[in-house]
ZAVEXVEX-171644 format. One record per residue (C-alpha): x, y, z; residue in three letters. Coordinates in steps of 0.1 Angstrom, whole numbers, plus 2048, in hexadecimal, padded with zeros to 3 digits. Last residue first. Layout:
REM ZAVEXVEX-171644
X,Y,Z,ALA
...
END
This chain:
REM ZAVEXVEX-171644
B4C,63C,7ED,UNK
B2E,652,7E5,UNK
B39,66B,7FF,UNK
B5E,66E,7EF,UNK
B4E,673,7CD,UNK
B3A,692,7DD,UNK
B59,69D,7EB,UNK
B6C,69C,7CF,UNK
B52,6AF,7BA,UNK
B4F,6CB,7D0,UNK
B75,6CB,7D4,UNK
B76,6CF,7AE,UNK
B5D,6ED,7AC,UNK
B71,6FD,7C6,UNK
B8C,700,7B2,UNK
B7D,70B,791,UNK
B6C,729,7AA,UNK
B96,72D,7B3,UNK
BA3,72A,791,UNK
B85,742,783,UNK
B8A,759,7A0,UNK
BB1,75B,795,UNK
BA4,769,776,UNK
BC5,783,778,UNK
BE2,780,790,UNK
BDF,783,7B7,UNK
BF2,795,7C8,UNK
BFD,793,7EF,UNK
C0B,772,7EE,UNK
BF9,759,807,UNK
BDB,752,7F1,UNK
BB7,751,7EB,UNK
BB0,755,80F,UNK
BB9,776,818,UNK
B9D,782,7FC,UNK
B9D,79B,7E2,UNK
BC2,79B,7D7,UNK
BCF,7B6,7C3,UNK
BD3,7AF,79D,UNK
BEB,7A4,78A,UNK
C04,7C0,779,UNK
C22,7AA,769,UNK
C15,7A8,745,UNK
BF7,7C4,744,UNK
BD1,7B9,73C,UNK
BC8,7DA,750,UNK
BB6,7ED,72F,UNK
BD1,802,720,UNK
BEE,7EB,71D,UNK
BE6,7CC,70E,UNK
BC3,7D5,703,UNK
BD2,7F6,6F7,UNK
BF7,7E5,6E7,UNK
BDD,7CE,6D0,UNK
BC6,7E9,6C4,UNK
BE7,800,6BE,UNK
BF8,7E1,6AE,UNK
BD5,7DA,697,UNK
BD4,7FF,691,UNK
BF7,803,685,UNK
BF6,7E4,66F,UNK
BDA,7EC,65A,UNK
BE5,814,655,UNK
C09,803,64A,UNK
BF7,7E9,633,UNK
BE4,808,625,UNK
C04,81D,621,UNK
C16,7FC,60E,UNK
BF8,7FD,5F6,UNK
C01,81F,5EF,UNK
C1E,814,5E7,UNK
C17,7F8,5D1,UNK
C06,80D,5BA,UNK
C24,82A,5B9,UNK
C39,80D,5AA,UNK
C5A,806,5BB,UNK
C7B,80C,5A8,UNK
C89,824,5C0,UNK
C86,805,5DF,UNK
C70,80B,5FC,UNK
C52,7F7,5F3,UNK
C68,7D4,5F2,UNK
C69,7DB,615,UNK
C46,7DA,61A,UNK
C3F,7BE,60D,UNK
C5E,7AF,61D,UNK
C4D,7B3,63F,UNK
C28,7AB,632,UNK
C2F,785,62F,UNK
C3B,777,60B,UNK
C29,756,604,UNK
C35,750,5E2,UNK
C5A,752,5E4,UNK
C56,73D,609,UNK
C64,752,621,UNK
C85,74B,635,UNK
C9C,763,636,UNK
C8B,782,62A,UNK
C74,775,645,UNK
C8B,776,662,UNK
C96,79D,662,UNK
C74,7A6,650,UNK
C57,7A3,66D,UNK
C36,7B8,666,UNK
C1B,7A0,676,UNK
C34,790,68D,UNK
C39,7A6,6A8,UNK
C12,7AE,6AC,UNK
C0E,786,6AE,UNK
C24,784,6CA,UNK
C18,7A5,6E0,UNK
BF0,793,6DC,UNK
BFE,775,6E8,UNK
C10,780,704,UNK
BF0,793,70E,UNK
BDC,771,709,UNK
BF2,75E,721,UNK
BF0,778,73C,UNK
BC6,775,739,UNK
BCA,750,737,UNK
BE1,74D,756,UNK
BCA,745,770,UNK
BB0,734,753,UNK
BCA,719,74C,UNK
BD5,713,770,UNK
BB8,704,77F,UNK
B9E,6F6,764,UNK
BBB,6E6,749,UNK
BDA,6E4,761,UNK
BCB,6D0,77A,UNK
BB9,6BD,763,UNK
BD9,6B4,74E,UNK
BED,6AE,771,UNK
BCB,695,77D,UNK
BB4,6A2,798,UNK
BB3,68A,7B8,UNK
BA6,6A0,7D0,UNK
BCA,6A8,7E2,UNK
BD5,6B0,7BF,UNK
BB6,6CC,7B5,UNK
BBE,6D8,7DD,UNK
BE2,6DC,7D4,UNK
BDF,6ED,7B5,UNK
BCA,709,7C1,UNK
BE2,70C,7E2,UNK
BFD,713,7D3,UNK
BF0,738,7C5,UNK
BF7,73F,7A4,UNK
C0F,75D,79E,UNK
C2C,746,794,UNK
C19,73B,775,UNK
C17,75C,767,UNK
C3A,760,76E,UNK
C44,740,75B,UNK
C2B,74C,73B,UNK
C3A,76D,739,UNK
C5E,75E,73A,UNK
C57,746,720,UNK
C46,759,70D,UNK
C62,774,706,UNK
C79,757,705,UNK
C66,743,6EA,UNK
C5C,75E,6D1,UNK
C76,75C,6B6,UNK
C73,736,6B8,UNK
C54,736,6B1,UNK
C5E,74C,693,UNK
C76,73A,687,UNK
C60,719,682,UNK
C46,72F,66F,UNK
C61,738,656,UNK
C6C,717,653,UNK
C48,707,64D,UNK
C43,719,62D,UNK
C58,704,61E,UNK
C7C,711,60A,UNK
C91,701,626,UNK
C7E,6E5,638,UNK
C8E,6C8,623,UNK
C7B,6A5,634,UNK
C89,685,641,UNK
C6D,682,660,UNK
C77,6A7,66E,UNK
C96,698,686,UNK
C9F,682,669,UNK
CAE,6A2,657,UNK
CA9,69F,62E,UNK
CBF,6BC,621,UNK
CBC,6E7,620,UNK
CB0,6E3,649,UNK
CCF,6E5,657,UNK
CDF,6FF,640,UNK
CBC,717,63F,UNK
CB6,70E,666,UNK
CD9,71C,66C,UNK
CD5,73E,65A,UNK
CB6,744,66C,UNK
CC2,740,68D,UNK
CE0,753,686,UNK
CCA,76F,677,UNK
CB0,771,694,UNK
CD2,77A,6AB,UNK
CDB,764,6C4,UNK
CD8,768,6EC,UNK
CAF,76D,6E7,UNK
CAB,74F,6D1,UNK
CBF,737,6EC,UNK
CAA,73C,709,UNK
C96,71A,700,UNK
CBB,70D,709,UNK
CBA,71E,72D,UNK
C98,710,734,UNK
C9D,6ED,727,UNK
CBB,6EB,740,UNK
CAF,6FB,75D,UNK
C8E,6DF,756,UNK
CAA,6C3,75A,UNK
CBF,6D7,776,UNK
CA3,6D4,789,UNK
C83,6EF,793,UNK
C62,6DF,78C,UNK
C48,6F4,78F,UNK
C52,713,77D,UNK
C64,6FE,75F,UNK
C48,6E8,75D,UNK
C2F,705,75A,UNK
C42,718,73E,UNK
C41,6F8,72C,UNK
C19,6F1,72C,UNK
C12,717,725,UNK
C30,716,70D,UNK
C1C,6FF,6F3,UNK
BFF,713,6F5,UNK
C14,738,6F0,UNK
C28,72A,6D3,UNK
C12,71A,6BF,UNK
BF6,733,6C3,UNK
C11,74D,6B8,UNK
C27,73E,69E,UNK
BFD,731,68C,UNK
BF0,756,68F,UNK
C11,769,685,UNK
C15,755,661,UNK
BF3,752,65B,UNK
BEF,77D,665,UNK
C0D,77F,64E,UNK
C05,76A,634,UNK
BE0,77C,62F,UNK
BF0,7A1,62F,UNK
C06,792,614,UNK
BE3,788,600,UNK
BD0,7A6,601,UNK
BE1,7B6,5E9,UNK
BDA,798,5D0,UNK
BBC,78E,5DD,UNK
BAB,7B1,5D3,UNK
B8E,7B9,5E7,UNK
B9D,7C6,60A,UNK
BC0,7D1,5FB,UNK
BAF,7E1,5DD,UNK
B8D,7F5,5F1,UNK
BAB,804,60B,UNK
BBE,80E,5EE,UNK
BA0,81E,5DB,UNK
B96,832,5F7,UNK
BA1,853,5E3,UNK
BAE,873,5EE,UNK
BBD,885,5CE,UNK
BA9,8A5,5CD,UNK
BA8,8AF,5EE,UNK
BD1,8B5,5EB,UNK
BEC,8A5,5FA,UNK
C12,8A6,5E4,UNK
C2A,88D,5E5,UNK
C2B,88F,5BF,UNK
C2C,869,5B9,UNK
C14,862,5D8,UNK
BFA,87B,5CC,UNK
BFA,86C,5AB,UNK
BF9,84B,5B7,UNK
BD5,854,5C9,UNK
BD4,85D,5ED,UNK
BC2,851,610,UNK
BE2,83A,61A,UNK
BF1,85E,615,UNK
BDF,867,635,UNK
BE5,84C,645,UNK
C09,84B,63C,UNK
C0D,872,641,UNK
C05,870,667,UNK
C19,84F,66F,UNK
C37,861,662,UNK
C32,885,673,UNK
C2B,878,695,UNK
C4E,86F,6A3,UNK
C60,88D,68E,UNK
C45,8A2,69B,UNK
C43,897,6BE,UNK
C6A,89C,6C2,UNK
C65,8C0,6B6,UNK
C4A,8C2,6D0,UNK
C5F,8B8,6EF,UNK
C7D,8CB,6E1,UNK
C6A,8ED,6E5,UNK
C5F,8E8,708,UNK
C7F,8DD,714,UNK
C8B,8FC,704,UNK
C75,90D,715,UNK
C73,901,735,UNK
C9A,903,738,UNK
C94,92A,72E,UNK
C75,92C,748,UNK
C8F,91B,767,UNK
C73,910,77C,UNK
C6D,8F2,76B,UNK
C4C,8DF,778,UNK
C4E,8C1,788,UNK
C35,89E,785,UNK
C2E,890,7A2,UNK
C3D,868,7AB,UNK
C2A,854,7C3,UNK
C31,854,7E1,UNK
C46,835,7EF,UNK
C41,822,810,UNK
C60,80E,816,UNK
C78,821,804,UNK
C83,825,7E2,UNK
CA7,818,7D8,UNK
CC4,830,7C5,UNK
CD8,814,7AF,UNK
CFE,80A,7B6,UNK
D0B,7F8,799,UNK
D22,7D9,794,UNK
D02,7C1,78B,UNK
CFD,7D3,770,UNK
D20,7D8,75D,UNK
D23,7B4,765,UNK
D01,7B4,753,UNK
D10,7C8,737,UNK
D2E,7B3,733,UNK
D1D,791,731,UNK
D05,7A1,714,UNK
D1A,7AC,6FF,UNK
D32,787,6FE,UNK
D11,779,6F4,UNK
D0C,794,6D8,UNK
D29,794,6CD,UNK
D2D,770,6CB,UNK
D0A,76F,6B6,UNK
D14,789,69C,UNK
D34,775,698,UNK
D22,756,690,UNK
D0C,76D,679,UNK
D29,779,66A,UNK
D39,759,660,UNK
D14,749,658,UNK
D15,762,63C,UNK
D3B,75C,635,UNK
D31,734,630,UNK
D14,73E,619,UNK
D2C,753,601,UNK
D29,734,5E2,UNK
D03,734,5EA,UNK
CFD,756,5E1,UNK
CE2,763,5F7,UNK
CF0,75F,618,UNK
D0B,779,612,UNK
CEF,791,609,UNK
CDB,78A,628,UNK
CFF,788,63A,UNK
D03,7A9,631,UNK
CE0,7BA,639,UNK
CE6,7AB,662,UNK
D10,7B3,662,UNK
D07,7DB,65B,UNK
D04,7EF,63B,UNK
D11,815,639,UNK
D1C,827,618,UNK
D0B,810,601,UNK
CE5,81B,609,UNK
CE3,81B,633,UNK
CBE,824,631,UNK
CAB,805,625,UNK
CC6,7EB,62C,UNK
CD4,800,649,UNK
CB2,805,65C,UNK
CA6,7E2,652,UNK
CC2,7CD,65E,UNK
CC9,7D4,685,UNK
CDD,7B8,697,UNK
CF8,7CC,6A7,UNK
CDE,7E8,6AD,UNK
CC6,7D6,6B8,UNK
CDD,7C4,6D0,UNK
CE7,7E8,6DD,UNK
CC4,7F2,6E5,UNK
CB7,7D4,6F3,UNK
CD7,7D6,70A,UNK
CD0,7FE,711,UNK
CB0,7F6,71D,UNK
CB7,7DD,735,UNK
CD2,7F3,744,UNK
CBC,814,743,UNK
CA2,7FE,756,UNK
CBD,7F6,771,UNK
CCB,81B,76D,UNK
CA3,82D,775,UNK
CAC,835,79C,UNK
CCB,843,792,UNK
CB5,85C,77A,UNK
CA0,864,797,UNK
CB5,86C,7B2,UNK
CD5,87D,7AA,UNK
CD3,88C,786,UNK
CB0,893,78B,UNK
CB0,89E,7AA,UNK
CCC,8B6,7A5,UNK
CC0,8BF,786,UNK
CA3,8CD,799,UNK
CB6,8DF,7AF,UNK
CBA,8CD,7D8,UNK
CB0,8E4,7F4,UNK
CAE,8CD,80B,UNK
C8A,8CE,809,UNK
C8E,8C4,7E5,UNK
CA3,8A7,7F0,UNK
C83,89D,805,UNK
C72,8A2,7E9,UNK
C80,88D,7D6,UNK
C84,874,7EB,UNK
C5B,871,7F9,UNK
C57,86D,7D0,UNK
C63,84A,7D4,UNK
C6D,83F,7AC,UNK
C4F,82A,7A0,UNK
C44,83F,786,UNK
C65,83F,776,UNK
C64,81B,777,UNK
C48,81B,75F,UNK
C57,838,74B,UNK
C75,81D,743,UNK
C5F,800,739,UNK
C48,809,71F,UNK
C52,834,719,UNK
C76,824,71A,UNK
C74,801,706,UNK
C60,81C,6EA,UNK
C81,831,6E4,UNK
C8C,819,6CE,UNK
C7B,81D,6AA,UNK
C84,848,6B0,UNK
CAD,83A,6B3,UNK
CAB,825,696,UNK
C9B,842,67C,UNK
CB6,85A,686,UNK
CD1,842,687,UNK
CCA,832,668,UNK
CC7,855,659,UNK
CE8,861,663,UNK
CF8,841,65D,UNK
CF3,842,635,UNK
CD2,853,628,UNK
CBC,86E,62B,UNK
CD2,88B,617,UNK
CC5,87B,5F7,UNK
CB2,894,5E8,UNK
CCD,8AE,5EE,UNK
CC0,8CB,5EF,UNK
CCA,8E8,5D2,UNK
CA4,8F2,5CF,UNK
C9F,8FF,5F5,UNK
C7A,90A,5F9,UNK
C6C,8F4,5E4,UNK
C86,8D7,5EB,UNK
C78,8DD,60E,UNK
C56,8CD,606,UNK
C68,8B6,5EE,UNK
C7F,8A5,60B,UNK
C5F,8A6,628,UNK
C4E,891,60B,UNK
C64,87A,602,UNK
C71,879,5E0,UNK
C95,86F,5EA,UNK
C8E,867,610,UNK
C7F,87D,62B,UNK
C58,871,62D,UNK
C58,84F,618,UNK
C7B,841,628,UNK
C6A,849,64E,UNK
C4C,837,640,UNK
C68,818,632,UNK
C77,819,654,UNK
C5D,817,66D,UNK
C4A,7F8,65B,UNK
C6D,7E9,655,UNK
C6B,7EA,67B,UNK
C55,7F9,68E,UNK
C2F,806,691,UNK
C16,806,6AE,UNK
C31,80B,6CA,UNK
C44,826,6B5,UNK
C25,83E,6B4,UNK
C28,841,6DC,UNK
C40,85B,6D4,UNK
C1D,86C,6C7,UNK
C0A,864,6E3,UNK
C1E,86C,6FD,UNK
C23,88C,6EE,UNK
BFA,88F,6F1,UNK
BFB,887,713,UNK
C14,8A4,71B,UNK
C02,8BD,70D,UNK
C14,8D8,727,UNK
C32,8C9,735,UNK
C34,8C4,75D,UNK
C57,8AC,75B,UNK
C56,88C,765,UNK
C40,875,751,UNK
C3D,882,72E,UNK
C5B,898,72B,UNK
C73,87F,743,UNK
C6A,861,72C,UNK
C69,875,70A,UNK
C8B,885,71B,UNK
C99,85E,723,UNK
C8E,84E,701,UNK
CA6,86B,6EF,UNK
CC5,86A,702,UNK
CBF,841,703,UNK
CBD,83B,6E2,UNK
CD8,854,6DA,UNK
CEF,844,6EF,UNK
CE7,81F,6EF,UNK
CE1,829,6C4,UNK
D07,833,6C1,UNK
D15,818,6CD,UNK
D02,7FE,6BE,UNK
D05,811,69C,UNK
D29,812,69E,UNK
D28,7EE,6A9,UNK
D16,7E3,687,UNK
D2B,7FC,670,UNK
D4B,7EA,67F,UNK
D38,7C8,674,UNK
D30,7D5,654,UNK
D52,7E3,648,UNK
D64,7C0,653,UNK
D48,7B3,636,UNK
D4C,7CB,61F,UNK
D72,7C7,61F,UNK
D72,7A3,61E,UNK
D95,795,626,UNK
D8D,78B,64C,UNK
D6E,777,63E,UNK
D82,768,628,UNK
D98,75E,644,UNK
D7E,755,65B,UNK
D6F,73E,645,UNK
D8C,72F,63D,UNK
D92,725,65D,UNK
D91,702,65B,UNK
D85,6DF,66D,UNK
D83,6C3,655,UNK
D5E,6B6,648,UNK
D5F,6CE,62E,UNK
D52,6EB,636,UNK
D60,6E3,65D,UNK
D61,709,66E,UNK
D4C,71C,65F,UNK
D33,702,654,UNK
D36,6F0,674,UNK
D2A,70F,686,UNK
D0C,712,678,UNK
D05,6EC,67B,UNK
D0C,6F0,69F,UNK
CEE,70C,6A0,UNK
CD5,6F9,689,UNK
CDA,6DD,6A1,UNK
CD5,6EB,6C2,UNK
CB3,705,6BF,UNK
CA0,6F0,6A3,UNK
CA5,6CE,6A6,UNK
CB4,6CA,6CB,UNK
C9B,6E0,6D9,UNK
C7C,6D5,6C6,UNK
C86,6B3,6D1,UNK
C8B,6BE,6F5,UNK
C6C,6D0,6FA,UNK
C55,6B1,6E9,UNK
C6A,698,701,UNK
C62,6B3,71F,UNK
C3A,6B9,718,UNK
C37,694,715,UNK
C46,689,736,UNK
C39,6AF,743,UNK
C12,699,73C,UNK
C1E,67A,748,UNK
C29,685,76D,UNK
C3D,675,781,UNK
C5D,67B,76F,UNK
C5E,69B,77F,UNK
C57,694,7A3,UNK
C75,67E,79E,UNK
C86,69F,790,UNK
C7A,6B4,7AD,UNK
C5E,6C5,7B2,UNK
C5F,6EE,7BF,UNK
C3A,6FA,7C7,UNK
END
C-alpha cells in the first residue's frame, strides 16, 4: 500500500519514528562525514590543500593505496577463479564426496576475519606448524616464506569464496536444466555448455560478487597488517597508524576520504558495467539443474585432484585449532600433537577465570545491545519506507544507505574528530574514548543490510491484513504490534542472528574505537598474532576461536539449514490469505491475529 506524504504526516507513531531517523542521521551518518572533510580541506578554518600535498609526498602512504588496488585486482580474479570451481565442484559437476567438500569450503562461513587470519598465521607462519613440519624434512626453509602479498592473497582469496557457495551456487541451481540438455542434444561438449549456458547465466551474481570482492579488497586491513609485514601494507592498516599520532590525523582522514571516493566512483562503473550486459535467461517452466559427470577421465582427474587439495587448505586451519585448543603451552611452542599434552585446562580458564573470560563478555555486550538496537528500531523504519513511498522517506532511505557506500574506516575516523569535543546534538557530551562510540559504529555498520531485509520482509505481507485491522478501527501502533510484528518476526530474527554473528569477532572498527579497558574479542585475537605473544594467551586465542566457530555454525544452521532463510517465504496454503502467490513466514499468526480483531470489532459494533 503506497501513502503519500500527507498520508505521512497523519500518523503519530512514523511522526516519531521519522524525527528520531533524522537526528540519528544528521548526527551520526551526515555530520561526522562533513567534519571529515573539513579537516582535510579547512584545518584551520580556511580552505587548503595541504593535506593533499603531504599526503602526495608520503612514500608509505602513495605505496599503500597502489598496494590496496593491486590487491582489489588481484582478489576479483583469484576470488572468483577459486569461488567459481568450489561452486561448479560441489553443485555442478558429479564429484565423488562432494558433501563433504562442501563442508570444508564451507569452513569460511563459520570463521573470518582476523579470526581467519591469525589461524592461517598459526598453521604456515614463522613457527607454524605446516612451516616446522616441512622444516624437518627441508632444513634451509625459510621460516618466513608466509608473508608479504603472497600470503595476503592466499589467505584473502580462501575468506571470500563463501558469497559464492551462499549466493552464487543458489543461482546455479536455478539455471533451466531443459537448456542444457537441449544443447546437449545438439551435440554441444561439456565445456560448451558451461562456457555458453551456465556460466552466462551466473554473470549477474558474478557482478555482485565481484563488487563485495573488490571493496574488500580496497578496504581490507587484517590480512595485510597481520600478513603484509613491511613489504606490503594497504590504505585501511595505514590510516590506523596515521590515525594514531595526533599530529598525522589530517593524512589519516586524507586516505580514508580517498578510500571512500574510490570506492563510490567503483561502484558506478561496475553497475554500468552491469546493466550493459547481455545474460542467458531460463524459460518459463525450468527443470531443475542435474549434476554431470566428466567424461574426459584425465579432466576428471585432475578436477578430482584439485577438489581435495582445495579441501585441505580450507580444512586444515579450523582442524588444528580445535585440536590445539585441546593442548598445553608446550605443545603449542613446539607445534608438535602428542597424547601426552592434551589438556582441558584452557577450556576450564576461559569459563572460570574472569579475566579470560572477560573479552569474550565485551564482545557478546557489545554484539547483543548493536543488534537488538538495530533490528527493533529498523522494524518501525523499514516499514515506513515500504509504505509510504515520497521523496521524504526516498530520502531517509538513501542516507541510512550511507555505511555501505563508505568504508567502516571513514566512518570511524569521522565519529573520533566529531565526537573528540562537547557536540550539542548528544546533550554537550565527548563520545570519543566511551564505550558508547564503538557500539554507535556498529549500528551503523549494520543498517543497510537490515534495512533491506526488513523492507522486503515487509513487502511480503499481504494488504489485506492491514486493511481489515484499519477498516475496524485498530490504531498504526496496534496495527503494527499484533499484525505485522509476528509476519515478519521469524525474518527479523534471521537478520538478527547474521548481525550479531558479524560482530562477535569484528577488528576493522574496534581497533578504532574500543574503550582501553573493554577490548572486544577482535583485537584479542589480533594482539595473539604478534612474535612477542605468550604461548598462554594463545592457546586461549584457540579456545575463543573453537567458541566462536560453533556459535557462527549454530547460528548459519538455524539460518540456513532449517527453512528460516532471508528471501525464501513460504508457499501459500489458502487462496484467500493473499493475492501474491507466496506467502512469507508466521503469516497464520498475522491472519488468526486478524481475525481476532474483526471478532472484537464486531462485537463492539453490536453493543453500540
Amino acid at each position: 500500500m503506497n501513502g503519500s506524504l500527507r498520508q505521512l504526516l497523519r500518523s503519530p507513531l512514523f511522526i516519531t519514528v521519522v524525527a528520531v531517523v533524522l537526528w540519528f542521521s544528521i548526527t551520526f551518518l551526515i555530520l561526522p562525514n562533513v567534519n571529515l572533510l573539513a579537516t582535510v580541506f579547512m584545518p584551520e578554518g580556511k580552505f587548503s590543500f595541504s593535506a593533499i600535498e603531504r599526503l602526495l609526498s608520503s612514500e608509505r602512504a602513495m605505496d599503500s593505496i597502489r598496494n590496496s588496488f593491486i590487491l582489489a585486482v588481484v582478489l576479483s580474479v583469484t576470488v572468483n577463479l577459486v569461488g567459481i570451481f568450489i561452486v561448479l565442484a560441489t553443485r555442478y559437476f558429479d564429484i565423488k564426496g562432494a558433501r563433504l567438500l562442501w563442508l570444508g569450503y564451507a569452513t569460511t562461513l563459520i570463521y573470518g576475519g582476523v579470526v581467519l587470519v591469525a589461524g592461517y598465521k598459526f598453521i604456515y607462519g614463522d613457527s607454524g606448524f605446516v612451516t616446522k613440519q616441512v622444516q624437518n624434512f627441508f632444513p634451509g626453509m625459510d621460516a618466513g616464506w608466509f608473508s608479504g602479498v603472497f600470503a595476503v592473497v592466499f589467505v584473502s582469496t580462501l575468506a571470500g569464496t563463501g558469497n559464492h557457495l551462499l549466493f552464487l551456487g543458489s543461482a546455479l541451481a536455478k539455471v533451466d536444466f531443459q537448456t542444457i540438455e537441449a544443447a546437449q542434444m545438439m551435440g554441444a561438449s561439456s565445456w560448451k555448455v558451461l562456457r555458453s549456458i551456465v556460466l552466462p547465466t551466473l554473470m549477474p551474481m558474478v557482478y555482485a560478487i565481484t563488487v563485495l570482492t573488490f571493496l574488500g579488497g580496497l578496504g581490507a586491513l587484517v590480512a595485510p597488517q597481520i600478513l603484509g609485514g613491511e613489504d606490503f601494507q594497504t590504505v585501511t592498516p595505514m590510516i590506523l597508524t596515521f590515525a594514531n599520532m595526533p599530529s598525522s590525523r589530517d593524512l589519516a582522514a586524507t586516505l580514508a576520504i580517498v578510500l571512500g571516493l574510490s570506492t563510490i566512483i567503483l561502484l558506478a562503473v561496475l553497475n554500468r558495467l552491469e546493466k550493459g550486459g547481455t545474460y542467458f535467461s531460463v524459460s518459463k517452466v525450468p527443470a531443475s539443474m542435474k549434476k554431470q559427470k566428466i567424461e574426459n577421465p584425465v579432466a576428471n582427474v585432475v578436477v578430482h585432484v584439485v577438489a581435495y587439495a582445495l579441501f585441505a587448505v580450507y580444512a586444515l586451519p579450523p582442524v588444528l585449532i580445535l585440536l590445539f585448543s585441546f593442548t598445553n603451552a608446550a605443545a603449542i611452542n613446539s607445534a608438535s600433537l602428542s597424547f601426552d599434552s592434551f589438556t582441558l585446562d584452557n577450556y576450564l580458564r576461559v569459563f572460570t577465570d574472569y579475566s579470560a573470560m572477560w573479552p569474550f563478555l565485551v564482545s557478546i555486550g557489545y554484539s547483543a545491545v548493536a543488534t537488538i538496537i538495530v533490528v527493533l528500531g529498523l522494524l518501525f523504519v523499514a516499514r515506513l519506507v515500504q509504505k509510504f513511498k515520497n521523496p521524504a522517506t526516498a530520502a531517509i532511505e538513501y542516507v541510512l544507505h550511507i555505511p555501505w557506500i563508505l568504508p567502516s574506516t571513514m566512518i570511524a575516523l569521522g565519529l573520533i574528530v566529531t565526537f573528540d569535543h562537547a557536540q550539542w546534538l548528544v546533550g554537550d557530551q565527548v563520545l570519543t574514548g566511551t564505550l558508547v562510540l564503538l557500539a554507535i559504529a556498529y549500528v551503523i555498520g549494520k543498517i543497510p543490510f537490515t534495512l533491506r531485509m526488513l523492507k522486503a520482509a515487509f513487502s511480503a505481507v499481504p494488504d489485506q491484513l492491514e486493511e481489515a485491522a484499519a477498516i475496524l478501527g485498530a490504531s498504526s501502533f496496534t496495527i503494527f504490534r499484533r499484525v505485522l510484528l509476528p509476519i515478519v518476526a521469524p525474518a527479523a530474527a534471521a537478520i538478527a542472528a547474521l548481525n550479531f554473528n558479524g560482530l562477535l569477532d569484528d577488528y576493522d572498527t574496534a581497533v578504532f574505537l574500543a574503550h582501553p579497558l573493554y577490548q572486544p574479542l577482535g583485537i584479542v585475537i589480533k594482539n595473539a598474532t604478534g612474535e612477542d605473544t605468550l604461548t598462554d594467551a594463545t592457546a586461549l586465542t584457540f579456545v575463543y576461536t573453537v567458541i566462536l566457530m560453533v556459535i557462527m555454525g549454530i547460528t548459519m544452521w538455524l539460518v540456513y539449514g532449517r527453512g528460516v532463510k532471508l528471501g525464501a517465504p513460504r508457499r501459500r496454503r489458502t487462496p484467500s490469505t493473499s493475492n501474491n502467490p507466496i506467502t512469507p513466514p508466521s503469516l497464520e499468526a498475522g491472519v488468526k491475529t486478524t481475525r481476532e480483531l474483526v471478532t472484537v470489532g464486531t462485537a463492539h459494533n453490536q453493543e453500540k
